[in-house]
C-alpha positions as CSV (number, residue, x, y, z in Angstrom):
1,X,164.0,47.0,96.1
2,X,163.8,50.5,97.3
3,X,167.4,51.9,98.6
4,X,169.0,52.2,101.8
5,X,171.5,54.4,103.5
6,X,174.0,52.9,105.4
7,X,174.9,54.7,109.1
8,X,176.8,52.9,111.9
9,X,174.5,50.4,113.4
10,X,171.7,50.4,111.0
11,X,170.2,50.1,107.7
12,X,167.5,52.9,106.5
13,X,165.4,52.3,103.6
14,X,164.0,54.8,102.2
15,X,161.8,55.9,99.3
16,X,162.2,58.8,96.7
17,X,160.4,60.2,93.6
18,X,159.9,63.4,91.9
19,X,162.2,65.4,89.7
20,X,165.5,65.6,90.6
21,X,165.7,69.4,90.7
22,X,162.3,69.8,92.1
23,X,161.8,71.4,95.8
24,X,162.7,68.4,98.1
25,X,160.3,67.8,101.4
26,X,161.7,64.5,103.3
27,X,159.1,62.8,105.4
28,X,159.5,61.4,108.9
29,X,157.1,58.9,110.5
30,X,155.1,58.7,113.9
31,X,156.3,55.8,116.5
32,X,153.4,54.1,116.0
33,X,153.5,53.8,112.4
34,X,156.3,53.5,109.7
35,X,157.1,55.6,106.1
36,X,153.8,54.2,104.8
37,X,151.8,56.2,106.8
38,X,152.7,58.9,104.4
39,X,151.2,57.0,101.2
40,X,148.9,59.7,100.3
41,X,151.2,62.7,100.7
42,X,154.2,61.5,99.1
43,X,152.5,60.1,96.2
44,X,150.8,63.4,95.6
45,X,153.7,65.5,95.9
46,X,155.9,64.0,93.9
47,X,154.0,65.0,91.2
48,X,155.8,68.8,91.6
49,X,158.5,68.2,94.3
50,X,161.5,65.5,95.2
51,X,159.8,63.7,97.8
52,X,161.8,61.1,100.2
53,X,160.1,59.0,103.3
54,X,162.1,56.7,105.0
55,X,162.1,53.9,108.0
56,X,163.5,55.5,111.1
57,X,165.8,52.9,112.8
58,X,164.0,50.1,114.3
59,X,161.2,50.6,112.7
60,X,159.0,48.7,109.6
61,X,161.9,48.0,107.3
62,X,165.0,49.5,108.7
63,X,166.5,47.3,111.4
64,X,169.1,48.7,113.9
65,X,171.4,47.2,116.0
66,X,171.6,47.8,120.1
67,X,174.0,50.3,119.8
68,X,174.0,54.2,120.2
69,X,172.8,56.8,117.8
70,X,171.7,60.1,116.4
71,X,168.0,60.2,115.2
72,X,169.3,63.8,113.5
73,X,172.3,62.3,111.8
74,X,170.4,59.3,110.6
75,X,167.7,61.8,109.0
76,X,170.5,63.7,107.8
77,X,172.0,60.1,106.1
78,X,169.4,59.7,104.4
79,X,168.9,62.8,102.7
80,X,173.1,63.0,101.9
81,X,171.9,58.9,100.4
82,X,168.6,60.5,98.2
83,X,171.2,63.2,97.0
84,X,169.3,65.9,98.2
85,X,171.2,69.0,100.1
86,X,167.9,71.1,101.4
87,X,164.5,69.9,102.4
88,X,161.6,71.2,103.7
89,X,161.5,68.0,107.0
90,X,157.3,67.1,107.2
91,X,157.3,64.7,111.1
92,X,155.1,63.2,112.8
93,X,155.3,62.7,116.8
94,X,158.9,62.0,117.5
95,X,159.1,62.3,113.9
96,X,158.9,66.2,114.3
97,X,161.0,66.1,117.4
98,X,163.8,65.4,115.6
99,X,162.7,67.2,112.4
100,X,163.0,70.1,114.8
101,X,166.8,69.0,116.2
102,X,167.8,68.8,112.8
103,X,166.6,72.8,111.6
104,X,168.4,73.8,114.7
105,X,171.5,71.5,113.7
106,X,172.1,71.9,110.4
107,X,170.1,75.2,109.4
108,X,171.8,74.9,106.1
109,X,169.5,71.5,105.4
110,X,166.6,72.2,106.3
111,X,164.5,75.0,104.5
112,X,161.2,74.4,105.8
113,X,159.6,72.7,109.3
114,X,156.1,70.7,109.7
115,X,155.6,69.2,113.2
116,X,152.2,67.4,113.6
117,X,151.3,66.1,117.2
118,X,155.3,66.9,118.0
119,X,156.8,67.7,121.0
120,X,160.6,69.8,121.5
121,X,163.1,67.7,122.6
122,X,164.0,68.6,125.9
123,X,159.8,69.7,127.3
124,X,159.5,68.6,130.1
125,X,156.2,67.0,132.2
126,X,155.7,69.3,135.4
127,X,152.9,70.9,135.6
128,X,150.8,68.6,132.7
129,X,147.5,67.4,134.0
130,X,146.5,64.6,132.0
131,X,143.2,63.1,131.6
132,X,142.1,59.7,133.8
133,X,141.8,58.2,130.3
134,X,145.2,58.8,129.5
135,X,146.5,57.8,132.8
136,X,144.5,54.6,132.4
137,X,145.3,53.6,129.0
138,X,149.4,54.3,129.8
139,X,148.7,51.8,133.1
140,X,147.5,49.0,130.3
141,X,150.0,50.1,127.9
142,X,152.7,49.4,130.8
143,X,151.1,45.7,131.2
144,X,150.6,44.6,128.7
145,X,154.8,45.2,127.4
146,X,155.4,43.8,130.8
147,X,153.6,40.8,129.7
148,X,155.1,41.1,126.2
149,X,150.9,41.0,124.9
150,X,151.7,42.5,121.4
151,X,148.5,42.1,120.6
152,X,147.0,44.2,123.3
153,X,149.7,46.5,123.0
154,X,148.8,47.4,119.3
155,X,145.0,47.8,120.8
156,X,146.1,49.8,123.2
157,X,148.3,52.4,121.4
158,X,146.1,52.7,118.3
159,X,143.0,53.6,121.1
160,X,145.4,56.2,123.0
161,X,147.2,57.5,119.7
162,X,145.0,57.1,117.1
163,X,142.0,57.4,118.3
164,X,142.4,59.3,121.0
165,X,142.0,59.1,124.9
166,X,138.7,60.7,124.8
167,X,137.1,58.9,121.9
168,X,135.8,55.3,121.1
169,X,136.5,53.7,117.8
170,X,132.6,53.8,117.4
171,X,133.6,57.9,116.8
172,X,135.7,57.6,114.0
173,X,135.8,55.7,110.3
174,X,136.4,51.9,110.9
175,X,139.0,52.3,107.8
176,X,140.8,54.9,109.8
177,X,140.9,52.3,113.2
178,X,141.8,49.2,110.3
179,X,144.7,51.2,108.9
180,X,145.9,52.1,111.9
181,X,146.2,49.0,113.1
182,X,148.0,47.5,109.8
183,X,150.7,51.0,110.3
184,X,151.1,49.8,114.3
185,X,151.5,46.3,113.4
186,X,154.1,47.3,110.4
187,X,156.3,49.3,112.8
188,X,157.6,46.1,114.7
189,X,159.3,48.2,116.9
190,X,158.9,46.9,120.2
191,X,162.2,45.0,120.7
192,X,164.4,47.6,119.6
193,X,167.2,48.3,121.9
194,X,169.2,51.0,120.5
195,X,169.8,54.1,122.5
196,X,168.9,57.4,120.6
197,X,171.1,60.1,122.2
198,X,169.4,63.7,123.2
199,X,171.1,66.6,121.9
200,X,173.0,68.2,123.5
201,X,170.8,71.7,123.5
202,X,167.8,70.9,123.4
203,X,165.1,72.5,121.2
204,X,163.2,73.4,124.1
205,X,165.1,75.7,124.8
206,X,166.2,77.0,121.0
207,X,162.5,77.9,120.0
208,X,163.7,81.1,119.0
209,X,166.6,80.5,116.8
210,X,164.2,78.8,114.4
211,X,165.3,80.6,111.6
212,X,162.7,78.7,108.5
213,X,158.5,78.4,107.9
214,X,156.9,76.5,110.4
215,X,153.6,75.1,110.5
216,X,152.4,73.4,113.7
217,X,149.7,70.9,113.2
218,X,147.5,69.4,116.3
219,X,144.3,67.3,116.7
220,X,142.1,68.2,119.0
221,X,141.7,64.9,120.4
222,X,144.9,64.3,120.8
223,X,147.2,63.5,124.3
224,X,147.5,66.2,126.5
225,X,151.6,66.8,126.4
226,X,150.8,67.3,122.3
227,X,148.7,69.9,122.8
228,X,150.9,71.8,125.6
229,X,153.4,71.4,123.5
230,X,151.7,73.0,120.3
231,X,151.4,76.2,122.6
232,X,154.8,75.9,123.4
233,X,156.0,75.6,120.1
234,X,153.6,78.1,118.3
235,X,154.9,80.9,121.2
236,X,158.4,80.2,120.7
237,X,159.2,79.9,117.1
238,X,159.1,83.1,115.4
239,X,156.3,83.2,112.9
240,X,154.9,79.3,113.3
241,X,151.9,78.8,111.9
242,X,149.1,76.5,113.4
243,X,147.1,73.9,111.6
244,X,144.3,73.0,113.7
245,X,142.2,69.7,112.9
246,X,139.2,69.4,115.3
247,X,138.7,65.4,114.4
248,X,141.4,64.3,114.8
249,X,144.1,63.4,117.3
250,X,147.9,61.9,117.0
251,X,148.0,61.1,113.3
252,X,145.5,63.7,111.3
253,X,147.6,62.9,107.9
254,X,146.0,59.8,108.1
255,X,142.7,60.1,109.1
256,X,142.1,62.9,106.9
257,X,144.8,62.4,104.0
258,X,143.4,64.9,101.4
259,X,142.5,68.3,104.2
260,X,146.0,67.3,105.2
261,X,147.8,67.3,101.9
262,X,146.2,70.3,100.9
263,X,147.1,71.8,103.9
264,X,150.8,70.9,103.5
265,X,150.5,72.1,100.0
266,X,149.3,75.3,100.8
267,X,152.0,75.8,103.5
268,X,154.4,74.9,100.9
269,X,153.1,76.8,97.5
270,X,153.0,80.1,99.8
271,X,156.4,79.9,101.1
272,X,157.9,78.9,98.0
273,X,159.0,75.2,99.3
């Protein structure tokens, strides 16, 4: 059974390998996948690093209770329960939003930042023009939880998400659209009631005091606030790097496992993470 870390509320389980005095890089999942969309990466880093993924609460194998919480204390939990004191923090979607919180938190923790498809806590929507697409697929999206259609719910995320609003699964690998399916399916978080609490600050706002290397990864077919938000955060933190992949959208780990990985490797050899 792979541990957990106990915080009010909630139960994470969480994964680690690697030596224990190797460089540590803790990974943080998209909402519309759990840890295991992280399979390749972690099992090819642990080879040279302490690598930890875990199950944010309410998600895949971490249940929560309908209670408040801290996303940025619970990633700090499990890290204080995998015994490691600095980590470069590697998040997906809300994954890196609170990746981000938690370098402006607790600098002392976190030694290195990777935000892919992320937005800054605290970005707000004025002034975003999204596509018809997008506006469509949010209508359905809206229906079919209304209706409480899982199914068409999972069909509906993975096409806006995964795919992308301006692709059709006929555009990308029908492995890619099969896994991401089995990752949306896995997360089994659509009846989770707790209430995540916003910073206080939020990062929005804090671009500047991001004091570590940061490397800002975006699909080109991704949603439009992903990509406003890479341009915000590549202009605002001091010295971010961009990882551009043009075939790809939310979750370019996944659908391109290796370029990614190498990517993240590279970032990491070069900054000594």
């Amino acid at each position: 059974m792979p541990p957990v870390a106990s915080v009010p509320g909630a139960s994470l389980t969480f994964d680690v390998a690697g030596d224990e005095g190797a460089p540590a890089v803790l990974f943080v999942h998209a909402g519309v996948a759990t840890r295991a969309m992280w399979d390749p990466q972690f099992d090819e880093l642990a080879s040279d690093h302490r690598v930890i993924r875990y199950d944010t609460r309410g998600y895949g194998a971490s249940p929560g209770a309908a209670v408040p919480y801290s996303e940025v204390d619970d990633l700090v939990a499990v890290l204080d329960a995998a015994g490691v004191s600095r980590a470069t923090v590697v998040g997906a979607s809300r994954g890196g939003r609170f990746a981000l919180d938690a370098a402006l938190a607790h600098p002392d923790r976190v030694v290195g930042l990777v935000m892919v498809g992320s937005n800054p806590s605290g970005q707000r929507e004025e002034g975003i023009e999204y596509t018809p697409n997008e506006l469509a697929l949010e209508a359905a999206m809206d229906e079919a939880e209304a209706a409480q259609d899982v199914d068409a719910l999972v069909r509906i995320e993975v096409q806006l998400w995964d795919i992308g609003p301006d692709r059709d699964a006929d555009d990308v690998d029908p492995a890619f659209v099969e896994r991401a399916i089995e990752l949306n399916v896995g997360a089994a978080h659509w009846d989770f009631a707790g209430e995540a609490t916003p910073p206080a600050d939020p990062a929005i706002d804090r671009l500047g005091e991001v004091a570590v290397p940061t490397l800002v990864v975006i699909g080109d077919h991704d949603v439009t606030d992903a990509k406003v938000a890479a341009g915000l955060l590549l202009a605002g933190i001091p010295g971010a790097e961009e990882g551009r992949f043009p075939d790809a959208a939310h979750l370019p780990s996944v659908e391109h496992p290796a370029r990614f990985t190498a990517l993240l490797r590279d970032f990491l050899v070069r900054h000594g993470l």
